[in-house]
C-alpha positions as CSV (number, residue, x, y, z in Angstrom):
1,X,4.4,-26.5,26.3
2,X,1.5,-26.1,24.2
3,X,-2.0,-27.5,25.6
4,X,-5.7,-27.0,24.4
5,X,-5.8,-23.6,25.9
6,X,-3.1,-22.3,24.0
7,X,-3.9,-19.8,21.6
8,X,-3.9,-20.6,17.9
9,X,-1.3,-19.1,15.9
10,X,-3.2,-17.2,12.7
11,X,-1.2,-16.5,9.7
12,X,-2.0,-14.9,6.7
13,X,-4.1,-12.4,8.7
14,X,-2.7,-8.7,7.9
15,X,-0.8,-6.9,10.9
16,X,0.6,-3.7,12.2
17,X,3.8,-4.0,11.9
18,X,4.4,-1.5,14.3
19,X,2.2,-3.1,17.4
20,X,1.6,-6.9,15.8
21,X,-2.1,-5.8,16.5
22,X,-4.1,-7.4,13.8
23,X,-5.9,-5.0,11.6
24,X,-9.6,-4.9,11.5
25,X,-11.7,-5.3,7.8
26,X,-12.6,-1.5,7.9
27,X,-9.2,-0.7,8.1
28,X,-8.3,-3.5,5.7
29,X,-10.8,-1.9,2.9
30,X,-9.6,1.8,3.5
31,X,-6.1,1.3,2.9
32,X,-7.0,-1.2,-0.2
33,X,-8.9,1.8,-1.5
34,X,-5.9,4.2,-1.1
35,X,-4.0,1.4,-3.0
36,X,-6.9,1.6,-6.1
37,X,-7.0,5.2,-5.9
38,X,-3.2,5.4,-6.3
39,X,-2.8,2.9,-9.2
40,X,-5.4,5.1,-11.0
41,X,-3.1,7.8,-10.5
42,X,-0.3,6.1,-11.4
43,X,-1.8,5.2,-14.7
44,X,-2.6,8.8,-15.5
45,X,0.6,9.7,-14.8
46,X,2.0,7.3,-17.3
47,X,-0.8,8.0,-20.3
48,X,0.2,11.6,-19.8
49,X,3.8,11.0,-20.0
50,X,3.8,8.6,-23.0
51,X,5.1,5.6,-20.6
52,X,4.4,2.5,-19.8
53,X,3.2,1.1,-16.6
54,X,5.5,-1.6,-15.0
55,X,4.1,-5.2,-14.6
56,X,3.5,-7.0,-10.8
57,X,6.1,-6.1,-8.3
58,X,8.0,-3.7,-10.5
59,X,8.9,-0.7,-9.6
60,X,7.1,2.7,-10.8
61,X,9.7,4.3,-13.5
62,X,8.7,7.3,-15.2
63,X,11.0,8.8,-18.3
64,X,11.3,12.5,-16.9
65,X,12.3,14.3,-14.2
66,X,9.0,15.6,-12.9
67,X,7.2,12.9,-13.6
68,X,9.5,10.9,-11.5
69,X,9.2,13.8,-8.7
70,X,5.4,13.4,-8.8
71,X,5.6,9.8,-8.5
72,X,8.2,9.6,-5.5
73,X,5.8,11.8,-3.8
74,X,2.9,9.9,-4.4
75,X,4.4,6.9,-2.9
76,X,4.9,9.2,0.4
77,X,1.5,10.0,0.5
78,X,0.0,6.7,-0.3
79,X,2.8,5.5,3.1
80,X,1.5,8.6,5.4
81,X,-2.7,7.5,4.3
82,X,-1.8,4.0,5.1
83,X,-0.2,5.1,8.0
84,X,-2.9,7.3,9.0
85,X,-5.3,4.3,8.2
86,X,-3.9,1.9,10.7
87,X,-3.1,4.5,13.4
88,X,-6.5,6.7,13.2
């Protein structure tokens, strides 16, 4: 039964997924700063490589094999800092 005391449901508002805490604006900016530093990255990777970088909510795809290596394993770490972000 909901009354005046019940709490508000927020949406929109980021989350750990793990917990459902919700995350606070320092940890909000850190991980969006891994995200910048990443894309950087990934651009350099691509201008090196002679590729093009995909368009919104595409995939990263990278026309050799190490290339493609380097990328898979920057998606790991960009995971494990936003990881760290939330949990540190």
């Amino acid at each position: 039964m909901i009354n005046p005391r019940t709490p508000q449901t927020r949406f929109g508002i980021p989350i750990d997924y793990e917990t459902g805490t919700p995350l606070e604006d320092v940890q909000i900016t850190r991980m969006q700063k891994i995200d910048d530093a990443a894309d950087l990255l990934y651009a350099a990777m691509h201008e090196a490589e002679g590729s093009s970088s995909p368009g919104l909510q595409e995939a990263q795809i990278f026309q050799t094999r190490l290339m493609g290596l380097a990328g898979t394993h920057l998606e790991i770490a960009v995971m494990f800092a936003r990881k760290a972000v939330v949990r540190g």
